[in-house]
Biopython code that builds the backbone (N, CA, C, O; Angstrom):
import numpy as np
from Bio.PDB.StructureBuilder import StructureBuilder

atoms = [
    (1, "UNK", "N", (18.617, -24.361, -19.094)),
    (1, "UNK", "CA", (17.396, -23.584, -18.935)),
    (1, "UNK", "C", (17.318, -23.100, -17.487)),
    (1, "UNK", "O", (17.594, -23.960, -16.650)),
    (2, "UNK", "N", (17.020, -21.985, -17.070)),
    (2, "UNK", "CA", (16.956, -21.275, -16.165)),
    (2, "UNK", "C", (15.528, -21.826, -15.263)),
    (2, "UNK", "O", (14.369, -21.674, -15.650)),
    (3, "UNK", "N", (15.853, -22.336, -14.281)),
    (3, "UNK", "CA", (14.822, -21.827, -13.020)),
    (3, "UNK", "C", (13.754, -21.286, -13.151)),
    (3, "UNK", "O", (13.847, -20.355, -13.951)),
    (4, "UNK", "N", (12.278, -21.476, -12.555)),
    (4, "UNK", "CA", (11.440, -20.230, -12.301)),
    (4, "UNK", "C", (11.640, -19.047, -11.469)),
    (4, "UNK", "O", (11.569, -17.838, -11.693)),
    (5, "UNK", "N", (11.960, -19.889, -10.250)),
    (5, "UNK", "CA", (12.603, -18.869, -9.125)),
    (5, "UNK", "C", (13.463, -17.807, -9.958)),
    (5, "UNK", "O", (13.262, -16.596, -10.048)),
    (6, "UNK", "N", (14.479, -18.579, -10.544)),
    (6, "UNK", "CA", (15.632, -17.311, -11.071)),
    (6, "UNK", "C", (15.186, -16.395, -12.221)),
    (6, "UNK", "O", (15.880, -15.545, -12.779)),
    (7, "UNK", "N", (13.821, -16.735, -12.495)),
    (7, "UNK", "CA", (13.400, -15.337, -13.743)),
    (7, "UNK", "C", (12.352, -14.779, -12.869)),
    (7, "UNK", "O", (11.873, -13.684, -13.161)),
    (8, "UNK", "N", (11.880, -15.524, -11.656)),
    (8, "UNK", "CA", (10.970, -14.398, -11.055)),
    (8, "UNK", "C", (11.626, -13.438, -10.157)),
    (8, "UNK", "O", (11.342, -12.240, -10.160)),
    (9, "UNK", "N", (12.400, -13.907, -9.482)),
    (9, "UNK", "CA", (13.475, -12.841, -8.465)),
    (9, "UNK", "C", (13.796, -11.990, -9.147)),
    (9, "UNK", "O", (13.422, -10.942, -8.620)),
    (10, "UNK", "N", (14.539, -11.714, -10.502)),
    (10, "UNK", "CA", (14.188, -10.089, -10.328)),
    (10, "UNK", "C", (13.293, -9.263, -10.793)),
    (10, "UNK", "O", (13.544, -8.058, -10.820)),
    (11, "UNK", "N", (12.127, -9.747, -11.227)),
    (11, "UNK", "CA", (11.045, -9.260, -11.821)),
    (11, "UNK", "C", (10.553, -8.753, -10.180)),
    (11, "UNK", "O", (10.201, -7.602, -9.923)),
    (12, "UNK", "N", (10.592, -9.440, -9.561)),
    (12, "UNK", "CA", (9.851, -9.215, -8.000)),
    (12, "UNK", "C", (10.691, -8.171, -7.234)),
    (12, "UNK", "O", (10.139, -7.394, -6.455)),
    (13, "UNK", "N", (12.097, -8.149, -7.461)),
    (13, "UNK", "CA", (12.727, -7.359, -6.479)),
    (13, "UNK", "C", (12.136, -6.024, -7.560)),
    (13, "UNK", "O", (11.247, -5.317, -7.088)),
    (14, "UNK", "N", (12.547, -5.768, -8.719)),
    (14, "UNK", "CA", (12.275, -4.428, -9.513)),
    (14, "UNK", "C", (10.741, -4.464, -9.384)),
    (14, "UNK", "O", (10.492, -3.531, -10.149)),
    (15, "UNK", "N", (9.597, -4.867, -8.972)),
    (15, "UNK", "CA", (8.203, -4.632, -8.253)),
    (15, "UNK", "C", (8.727, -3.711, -7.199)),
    (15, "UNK", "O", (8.590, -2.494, -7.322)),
    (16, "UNK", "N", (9.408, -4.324, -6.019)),
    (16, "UNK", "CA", (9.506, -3.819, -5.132)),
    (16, "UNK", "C", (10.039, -2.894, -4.807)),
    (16, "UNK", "O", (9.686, -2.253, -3.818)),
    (17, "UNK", "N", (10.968, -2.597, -5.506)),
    (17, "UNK", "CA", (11.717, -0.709, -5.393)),
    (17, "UNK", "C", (10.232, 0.063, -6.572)),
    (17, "UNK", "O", (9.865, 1.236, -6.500)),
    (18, "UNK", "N", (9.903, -0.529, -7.115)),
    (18, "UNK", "CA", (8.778, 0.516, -7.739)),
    (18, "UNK", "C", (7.996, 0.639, -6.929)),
    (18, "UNK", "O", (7.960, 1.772, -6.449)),
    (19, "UNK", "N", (7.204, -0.173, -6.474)),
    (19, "UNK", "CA", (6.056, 0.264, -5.428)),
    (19, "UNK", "C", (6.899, 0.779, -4.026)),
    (19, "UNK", "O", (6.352, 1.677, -3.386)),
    (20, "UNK", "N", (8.130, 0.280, -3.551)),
    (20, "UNK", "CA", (8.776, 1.541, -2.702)),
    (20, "UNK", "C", (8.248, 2.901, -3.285)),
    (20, "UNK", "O", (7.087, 3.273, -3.114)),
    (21, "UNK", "N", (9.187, 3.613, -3.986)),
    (21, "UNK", "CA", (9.323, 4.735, -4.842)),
    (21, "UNK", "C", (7.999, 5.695, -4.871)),
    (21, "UNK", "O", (7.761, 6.824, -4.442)),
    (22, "UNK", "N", (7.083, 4.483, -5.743)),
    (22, "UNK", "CA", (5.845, 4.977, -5.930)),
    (22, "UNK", "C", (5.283, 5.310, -4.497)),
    (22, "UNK", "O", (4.189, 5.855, -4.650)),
    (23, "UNK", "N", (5.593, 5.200, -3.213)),
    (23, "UNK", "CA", (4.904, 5.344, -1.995)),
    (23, "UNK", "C", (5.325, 6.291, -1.452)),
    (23, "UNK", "O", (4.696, 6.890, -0.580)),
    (24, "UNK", "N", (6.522, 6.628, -1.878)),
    (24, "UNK", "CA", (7.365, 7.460, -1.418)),
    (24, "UNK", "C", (6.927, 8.884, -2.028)),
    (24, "UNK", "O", (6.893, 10.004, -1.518)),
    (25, "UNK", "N", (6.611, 8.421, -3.295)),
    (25, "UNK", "CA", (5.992, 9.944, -4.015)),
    (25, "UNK", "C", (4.161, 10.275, -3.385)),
    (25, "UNK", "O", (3.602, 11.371, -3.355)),
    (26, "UNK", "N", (3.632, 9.032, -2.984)),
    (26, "UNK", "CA", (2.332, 9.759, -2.735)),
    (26, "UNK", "C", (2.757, 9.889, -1.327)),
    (26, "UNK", "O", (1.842, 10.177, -0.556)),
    (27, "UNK", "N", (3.871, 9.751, -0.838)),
    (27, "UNK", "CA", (3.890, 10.518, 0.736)),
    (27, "UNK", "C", (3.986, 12.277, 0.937)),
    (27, "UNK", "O", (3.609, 13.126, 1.744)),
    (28, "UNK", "N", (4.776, 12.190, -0.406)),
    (28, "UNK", "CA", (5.084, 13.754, -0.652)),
    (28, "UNK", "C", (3.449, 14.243, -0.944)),
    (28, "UNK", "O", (3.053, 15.216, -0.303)),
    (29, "UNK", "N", (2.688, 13.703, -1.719)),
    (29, "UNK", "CA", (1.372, 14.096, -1.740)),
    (29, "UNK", "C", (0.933, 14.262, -0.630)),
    (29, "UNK", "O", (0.185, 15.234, -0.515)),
    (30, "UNK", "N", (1.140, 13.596, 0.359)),
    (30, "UNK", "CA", (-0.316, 13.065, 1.486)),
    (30, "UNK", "C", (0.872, 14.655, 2.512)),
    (30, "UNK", "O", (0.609, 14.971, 3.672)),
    (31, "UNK", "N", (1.971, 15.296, 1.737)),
    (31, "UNK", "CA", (2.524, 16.114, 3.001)),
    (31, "UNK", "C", (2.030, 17.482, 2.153)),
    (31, "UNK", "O", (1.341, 18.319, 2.736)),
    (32, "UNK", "N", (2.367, 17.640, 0.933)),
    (32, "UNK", "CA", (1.938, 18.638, 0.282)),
    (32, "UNK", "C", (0.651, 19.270, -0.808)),
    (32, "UNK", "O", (0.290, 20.232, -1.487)),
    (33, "UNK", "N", (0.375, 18.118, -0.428)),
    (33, "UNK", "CA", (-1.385, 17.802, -1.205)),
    (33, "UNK", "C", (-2.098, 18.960, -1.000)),
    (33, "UNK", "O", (-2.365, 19.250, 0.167)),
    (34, "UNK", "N", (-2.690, 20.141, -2.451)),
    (34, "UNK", "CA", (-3.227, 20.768, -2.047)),
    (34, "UNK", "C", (-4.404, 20.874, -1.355)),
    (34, "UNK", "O", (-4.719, 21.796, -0.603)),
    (35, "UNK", "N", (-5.111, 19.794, -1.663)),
    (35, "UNK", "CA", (-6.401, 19.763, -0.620)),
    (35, "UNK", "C", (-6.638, 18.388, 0.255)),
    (35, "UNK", "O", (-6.010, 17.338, 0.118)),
    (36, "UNK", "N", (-7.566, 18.620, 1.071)),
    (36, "UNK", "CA", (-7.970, 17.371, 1.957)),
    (36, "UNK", "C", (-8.113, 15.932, 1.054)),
    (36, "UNK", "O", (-7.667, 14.807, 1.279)),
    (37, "UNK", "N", (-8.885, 16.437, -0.004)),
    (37, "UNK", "CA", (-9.167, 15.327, -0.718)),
    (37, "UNK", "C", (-7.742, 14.527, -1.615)),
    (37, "UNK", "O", (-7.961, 13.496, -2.251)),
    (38, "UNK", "N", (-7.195, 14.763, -1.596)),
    (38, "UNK", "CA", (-5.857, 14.657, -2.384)),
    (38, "UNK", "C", (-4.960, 13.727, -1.624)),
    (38, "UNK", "O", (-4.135, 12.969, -2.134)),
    (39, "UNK", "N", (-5.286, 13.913, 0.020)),
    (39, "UNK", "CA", (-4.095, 14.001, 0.997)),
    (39, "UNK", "C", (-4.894, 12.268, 1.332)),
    (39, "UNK", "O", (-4.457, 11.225, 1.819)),
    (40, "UNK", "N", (-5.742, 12.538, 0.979)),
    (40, "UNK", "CA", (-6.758, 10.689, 1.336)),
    (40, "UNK", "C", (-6.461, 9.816, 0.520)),
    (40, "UNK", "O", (-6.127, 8.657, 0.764)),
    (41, "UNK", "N", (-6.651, 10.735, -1.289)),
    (41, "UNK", "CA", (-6.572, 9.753, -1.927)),
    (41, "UNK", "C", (-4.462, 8.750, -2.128)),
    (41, "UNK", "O", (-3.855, 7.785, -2.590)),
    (42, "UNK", "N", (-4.359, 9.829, -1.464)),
    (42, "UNK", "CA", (-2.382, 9.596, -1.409)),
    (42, "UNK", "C", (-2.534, 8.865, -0.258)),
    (42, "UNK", "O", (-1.695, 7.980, -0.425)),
    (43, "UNK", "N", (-3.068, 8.651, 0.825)),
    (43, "UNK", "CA", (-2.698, 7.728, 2.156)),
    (43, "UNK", "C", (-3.271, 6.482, 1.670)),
    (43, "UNK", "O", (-2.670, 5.426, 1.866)),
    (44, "UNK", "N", (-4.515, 6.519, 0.978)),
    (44, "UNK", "CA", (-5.303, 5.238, 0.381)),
    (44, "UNK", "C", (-3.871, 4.779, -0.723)),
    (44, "UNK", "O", (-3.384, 3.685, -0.435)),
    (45, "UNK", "N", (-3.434, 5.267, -1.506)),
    (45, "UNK", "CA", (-2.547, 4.587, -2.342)),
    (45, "UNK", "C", (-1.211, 4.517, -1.866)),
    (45, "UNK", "O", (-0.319, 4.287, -2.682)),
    (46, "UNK", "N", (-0.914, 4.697, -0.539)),
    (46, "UNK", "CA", (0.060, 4.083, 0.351)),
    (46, "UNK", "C", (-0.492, 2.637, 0.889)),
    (46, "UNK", "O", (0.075, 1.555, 0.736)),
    (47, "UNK", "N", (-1.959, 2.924, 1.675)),
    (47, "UNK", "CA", (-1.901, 1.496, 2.027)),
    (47, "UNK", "C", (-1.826, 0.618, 0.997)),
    (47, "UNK", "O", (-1.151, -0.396, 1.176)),
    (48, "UNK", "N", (-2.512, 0.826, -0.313)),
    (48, "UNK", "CA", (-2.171, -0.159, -1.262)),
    (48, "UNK", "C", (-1.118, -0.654, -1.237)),
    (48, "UNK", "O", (-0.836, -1.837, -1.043)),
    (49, "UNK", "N", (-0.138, 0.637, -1.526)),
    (49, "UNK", "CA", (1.489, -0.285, -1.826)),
    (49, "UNK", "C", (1.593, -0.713, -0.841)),
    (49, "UNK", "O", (1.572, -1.942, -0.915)),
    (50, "UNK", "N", (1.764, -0.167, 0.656)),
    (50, "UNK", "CA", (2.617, -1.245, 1.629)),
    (50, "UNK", "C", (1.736, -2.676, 1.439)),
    (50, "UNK", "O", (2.427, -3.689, 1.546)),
    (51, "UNK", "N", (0.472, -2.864, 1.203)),
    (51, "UNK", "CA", (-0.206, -4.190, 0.916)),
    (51, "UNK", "C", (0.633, -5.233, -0.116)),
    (51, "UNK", "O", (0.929, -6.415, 0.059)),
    (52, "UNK", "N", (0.911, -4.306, -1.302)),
    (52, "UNK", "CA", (1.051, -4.978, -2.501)),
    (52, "UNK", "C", (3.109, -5.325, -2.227)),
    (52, "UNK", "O", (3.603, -6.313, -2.772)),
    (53, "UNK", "N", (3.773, -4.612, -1.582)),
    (53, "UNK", "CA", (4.880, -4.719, -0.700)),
    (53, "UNK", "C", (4.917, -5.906, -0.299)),
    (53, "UNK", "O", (5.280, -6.857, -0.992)),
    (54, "UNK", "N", (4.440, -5.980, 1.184)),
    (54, "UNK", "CA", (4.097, -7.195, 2.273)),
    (54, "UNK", "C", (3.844, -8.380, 1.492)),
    (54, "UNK", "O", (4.143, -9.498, 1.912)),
    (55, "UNK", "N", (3.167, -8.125, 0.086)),
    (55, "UNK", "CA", (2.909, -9.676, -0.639)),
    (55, "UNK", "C", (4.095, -10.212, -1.596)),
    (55, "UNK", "O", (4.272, -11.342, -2.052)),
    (56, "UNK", "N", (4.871, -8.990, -1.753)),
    (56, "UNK", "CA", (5.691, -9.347, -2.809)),
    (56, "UNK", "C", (7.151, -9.722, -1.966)),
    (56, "UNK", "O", (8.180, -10.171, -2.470)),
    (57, "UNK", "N", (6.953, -9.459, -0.820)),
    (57, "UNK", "CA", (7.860, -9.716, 0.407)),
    (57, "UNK", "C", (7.352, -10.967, 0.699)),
    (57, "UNK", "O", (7.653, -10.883, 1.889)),
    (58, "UNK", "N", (6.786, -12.162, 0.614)),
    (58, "UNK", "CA", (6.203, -12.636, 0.759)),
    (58, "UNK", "C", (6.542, -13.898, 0.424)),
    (58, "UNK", "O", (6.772, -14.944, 1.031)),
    (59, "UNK", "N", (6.498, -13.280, -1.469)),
    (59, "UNK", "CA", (6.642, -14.204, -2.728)),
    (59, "UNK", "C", (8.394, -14.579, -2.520)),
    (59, "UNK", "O", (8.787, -15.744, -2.584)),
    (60, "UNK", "N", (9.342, -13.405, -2.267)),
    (60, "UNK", "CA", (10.556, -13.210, -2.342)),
    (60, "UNK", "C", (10.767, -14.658, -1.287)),
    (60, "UNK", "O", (10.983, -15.773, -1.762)),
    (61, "UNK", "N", (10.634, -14.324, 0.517)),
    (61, "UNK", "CA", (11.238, -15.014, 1.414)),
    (61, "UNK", "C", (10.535, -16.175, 1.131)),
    (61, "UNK", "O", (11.246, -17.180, 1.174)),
    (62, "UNK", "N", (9.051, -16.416, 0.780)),
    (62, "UNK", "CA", (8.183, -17.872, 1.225)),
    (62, "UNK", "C", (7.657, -17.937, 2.103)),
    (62, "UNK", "O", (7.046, -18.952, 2.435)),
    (63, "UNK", "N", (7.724, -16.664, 2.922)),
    (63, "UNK", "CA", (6.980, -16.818, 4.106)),
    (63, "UNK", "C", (5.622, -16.492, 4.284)),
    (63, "UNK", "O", (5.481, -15.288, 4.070)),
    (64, "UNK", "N", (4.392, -17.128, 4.630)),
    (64, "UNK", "CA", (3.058, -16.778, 4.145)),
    (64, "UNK", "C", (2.684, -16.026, 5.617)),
    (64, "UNK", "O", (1.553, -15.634, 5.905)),
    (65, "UNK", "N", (3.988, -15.898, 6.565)),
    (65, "UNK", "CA", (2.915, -14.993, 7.626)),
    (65, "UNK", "C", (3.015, -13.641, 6.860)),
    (65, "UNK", "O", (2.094, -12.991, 7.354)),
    (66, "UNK", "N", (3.622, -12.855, 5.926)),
    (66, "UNK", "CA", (3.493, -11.604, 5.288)),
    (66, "UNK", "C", (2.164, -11.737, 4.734)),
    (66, "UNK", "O", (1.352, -10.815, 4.804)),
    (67, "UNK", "N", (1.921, -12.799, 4.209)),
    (67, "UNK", "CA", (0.570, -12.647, 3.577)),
    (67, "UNK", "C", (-0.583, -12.560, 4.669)),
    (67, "UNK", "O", (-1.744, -12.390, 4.296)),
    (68, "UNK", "N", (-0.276, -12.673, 5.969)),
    (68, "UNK", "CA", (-1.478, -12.542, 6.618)),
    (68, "UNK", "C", (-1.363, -11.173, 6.635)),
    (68, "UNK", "O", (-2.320, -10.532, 6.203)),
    (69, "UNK", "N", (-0.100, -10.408, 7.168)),
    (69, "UNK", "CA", (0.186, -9.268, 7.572)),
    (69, "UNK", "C", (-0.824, -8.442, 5.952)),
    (69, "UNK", "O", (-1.904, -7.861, 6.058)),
    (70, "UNK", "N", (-0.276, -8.592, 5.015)),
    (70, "UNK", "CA", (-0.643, -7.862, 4.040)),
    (70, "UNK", "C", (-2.397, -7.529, 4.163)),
    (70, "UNK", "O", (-2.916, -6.413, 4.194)),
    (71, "UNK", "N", (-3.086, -8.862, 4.219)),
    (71, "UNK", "CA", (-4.419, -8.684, 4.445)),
    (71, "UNK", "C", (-4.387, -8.296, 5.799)),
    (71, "UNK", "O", (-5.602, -8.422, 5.946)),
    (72, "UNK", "N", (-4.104, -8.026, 6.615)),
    (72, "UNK", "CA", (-4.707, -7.417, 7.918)),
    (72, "UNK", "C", (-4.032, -5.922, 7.651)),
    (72, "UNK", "O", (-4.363, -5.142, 8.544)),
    (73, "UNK", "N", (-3.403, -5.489, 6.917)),
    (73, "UNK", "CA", (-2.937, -4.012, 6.231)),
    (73, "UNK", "C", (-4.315, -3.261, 5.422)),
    (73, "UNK", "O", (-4.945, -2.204, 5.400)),
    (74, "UNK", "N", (-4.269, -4.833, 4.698)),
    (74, "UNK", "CA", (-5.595, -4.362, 3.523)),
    (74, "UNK", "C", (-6.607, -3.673, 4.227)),
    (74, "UNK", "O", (-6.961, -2.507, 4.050)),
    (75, "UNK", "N", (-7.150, -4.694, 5.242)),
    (75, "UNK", "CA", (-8.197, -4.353, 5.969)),
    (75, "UNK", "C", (-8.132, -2.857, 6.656)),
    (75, "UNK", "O", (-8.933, -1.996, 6.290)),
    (76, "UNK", "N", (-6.991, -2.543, 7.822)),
    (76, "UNK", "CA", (-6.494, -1.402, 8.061)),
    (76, "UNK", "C", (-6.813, -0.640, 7.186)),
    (76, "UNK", "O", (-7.316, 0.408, 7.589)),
    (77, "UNK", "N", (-6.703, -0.775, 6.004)),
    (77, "UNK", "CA", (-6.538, 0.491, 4.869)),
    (77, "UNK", "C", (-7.844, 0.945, 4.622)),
    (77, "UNK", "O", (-8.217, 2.106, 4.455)),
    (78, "UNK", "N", (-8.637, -0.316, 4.613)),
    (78, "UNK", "CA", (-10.374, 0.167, 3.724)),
    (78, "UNK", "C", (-10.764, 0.988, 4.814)),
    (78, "UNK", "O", (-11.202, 2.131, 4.685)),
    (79, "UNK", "N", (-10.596, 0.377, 5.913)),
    (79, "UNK", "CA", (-11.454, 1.001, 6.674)),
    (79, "UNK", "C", (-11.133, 2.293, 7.170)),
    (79, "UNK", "O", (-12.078, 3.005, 7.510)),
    (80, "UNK", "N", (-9.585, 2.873, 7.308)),
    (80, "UNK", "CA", (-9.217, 4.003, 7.765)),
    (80, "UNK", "C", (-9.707, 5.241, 6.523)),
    (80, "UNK", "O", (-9.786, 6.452, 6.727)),
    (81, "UNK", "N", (-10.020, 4.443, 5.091)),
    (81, "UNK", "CA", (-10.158, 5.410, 4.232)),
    (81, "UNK", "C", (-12.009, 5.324, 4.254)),
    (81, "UNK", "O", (-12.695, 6.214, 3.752)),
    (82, "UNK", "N", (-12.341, 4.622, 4.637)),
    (82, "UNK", "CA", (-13.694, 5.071, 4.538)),
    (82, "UNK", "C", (-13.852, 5.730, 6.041)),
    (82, "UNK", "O", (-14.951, 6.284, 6.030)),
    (83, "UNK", "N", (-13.303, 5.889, 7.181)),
    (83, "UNK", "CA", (-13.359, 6.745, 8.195)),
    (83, "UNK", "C", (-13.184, 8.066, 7.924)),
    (83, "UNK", "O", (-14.141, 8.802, 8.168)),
    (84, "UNK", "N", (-11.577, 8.837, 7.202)),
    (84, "UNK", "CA", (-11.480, 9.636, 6.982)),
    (84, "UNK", "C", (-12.387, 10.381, 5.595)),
    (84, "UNK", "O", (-12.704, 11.568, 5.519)),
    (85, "UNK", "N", (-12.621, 9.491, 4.759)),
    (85, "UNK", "CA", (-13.560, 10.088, 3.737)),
    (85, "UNK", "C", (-14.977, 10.452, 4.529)),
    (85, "UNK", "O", (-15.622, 11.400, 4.082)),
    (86, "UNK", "N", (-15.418, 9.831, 5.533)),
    (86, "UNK", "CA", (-16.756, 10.064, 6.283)),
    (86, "UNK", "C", (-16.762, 11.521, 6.906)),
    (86, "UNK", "O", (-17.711, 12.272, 7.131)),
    (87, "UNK", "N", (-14.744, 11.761, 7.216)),
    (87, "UNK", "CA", (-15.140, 12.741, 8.053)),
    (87, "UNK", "C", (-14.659, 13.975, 7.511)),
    (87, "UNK", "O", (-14.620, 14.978, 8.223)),
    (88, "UNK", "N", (-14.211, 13.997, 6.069)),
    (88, "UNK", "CA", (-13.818, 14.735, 5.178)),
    (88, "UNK", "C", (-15.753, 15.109, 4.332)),
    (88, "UNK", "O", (-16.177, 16.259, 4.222)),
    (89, "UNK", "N", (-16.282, 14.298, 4.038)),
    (89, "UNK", "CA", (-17.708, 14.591, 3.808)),
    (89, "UNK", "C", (-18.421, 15.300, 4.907)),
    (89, "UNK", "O", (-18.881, 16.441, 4.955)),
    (90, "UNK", "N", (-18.397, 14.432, 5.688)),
    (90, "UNK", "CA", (-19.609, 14.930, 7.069)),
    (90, "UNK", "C", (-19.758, 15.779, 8.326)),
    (90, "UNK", "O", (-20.725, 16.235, 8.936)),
    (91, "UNK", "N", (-17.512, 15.848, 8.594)),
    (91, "UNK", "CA", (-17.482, 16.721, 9.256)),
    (91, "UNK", "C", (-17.318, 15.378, 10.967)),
    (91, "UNK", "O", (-16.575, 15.620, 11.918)),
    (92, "UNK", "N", (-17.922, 14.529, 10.894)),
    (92, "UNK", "CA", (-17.798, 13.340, 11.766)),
    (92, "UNK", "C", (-17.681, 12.428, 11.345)),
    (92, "UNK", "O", (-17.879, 12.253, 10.142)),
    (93, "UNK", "N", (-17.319, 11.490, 12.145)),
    (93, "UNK", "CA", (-16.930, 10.117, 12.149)),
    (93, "UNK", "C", (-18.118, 9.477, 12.489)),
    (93, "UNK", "O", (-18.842, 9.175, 11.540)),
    (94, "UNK", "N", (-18.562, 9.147, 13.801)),
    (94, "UNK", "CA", (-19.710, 8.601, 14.265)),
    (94, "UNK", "C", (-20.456, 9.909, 14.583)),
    (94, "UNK", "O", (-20.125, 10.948, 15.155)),
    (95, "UNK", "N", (-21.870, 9.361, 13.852)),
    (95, "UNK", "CA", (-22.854, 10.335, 14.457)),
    (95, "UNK", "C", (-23.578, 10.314, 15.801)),
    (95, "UNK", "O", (-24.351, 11.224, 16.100)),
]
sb = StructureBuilder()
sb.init_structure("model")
sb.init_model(0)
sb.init_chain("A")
sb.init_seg("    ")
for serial, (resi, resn, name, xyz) in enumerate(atoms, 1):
    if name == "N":
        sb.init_residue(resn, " ", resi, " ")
    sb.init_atom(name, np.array(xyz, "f"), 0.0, 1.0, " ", f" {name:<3s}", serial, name[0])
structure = sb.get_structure()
């Protein structure tokens, strides 16, 4: 009978070239996105993946400083997308 490790490794590595891939295609969005709004919602679903990346990088080595990295990405992410959505609505950032 097989390992856990050895039926999760490649379920995890084939995660990880998908959410590569998949980041790779909303980059082409966030370059050729016809509108502003498009080009946010493609940088927002980059930070996701590099988040969901960093964790599955994580799971792979054992190393739980990725998992800090991932949440301090996360964080990076909310907040850069509620900056640029503020200033895609309002025209500013801080009023």
């Amino acid at each position: 009978m097989a390992s856990e490790a050895s039926l999760l490794e490649p379920v995890v590595n084939a995660t990880l070239i998908l959410a590569a891939a998949l980041t790779l295609l909303a980059g082409y969005r966030v370059i050729k996105g016809p509108t502003v709004p498009d080009r946010v919602v493609a940088l927002d679903t980059i930070a996701t993946n590099v988040v969901a990346i960093a964790a599955l990088f994580a799971l792979v080595t054992g190393e739980g400083l990725f998992v800090t990295v991932s949440l301090v990405l996360a964080i990076i992410g909310f907040i850069s997308t509620i900056a640029v959505s503020q200033y895609v609505v309002e025209g500013d950032i801080i009023e």
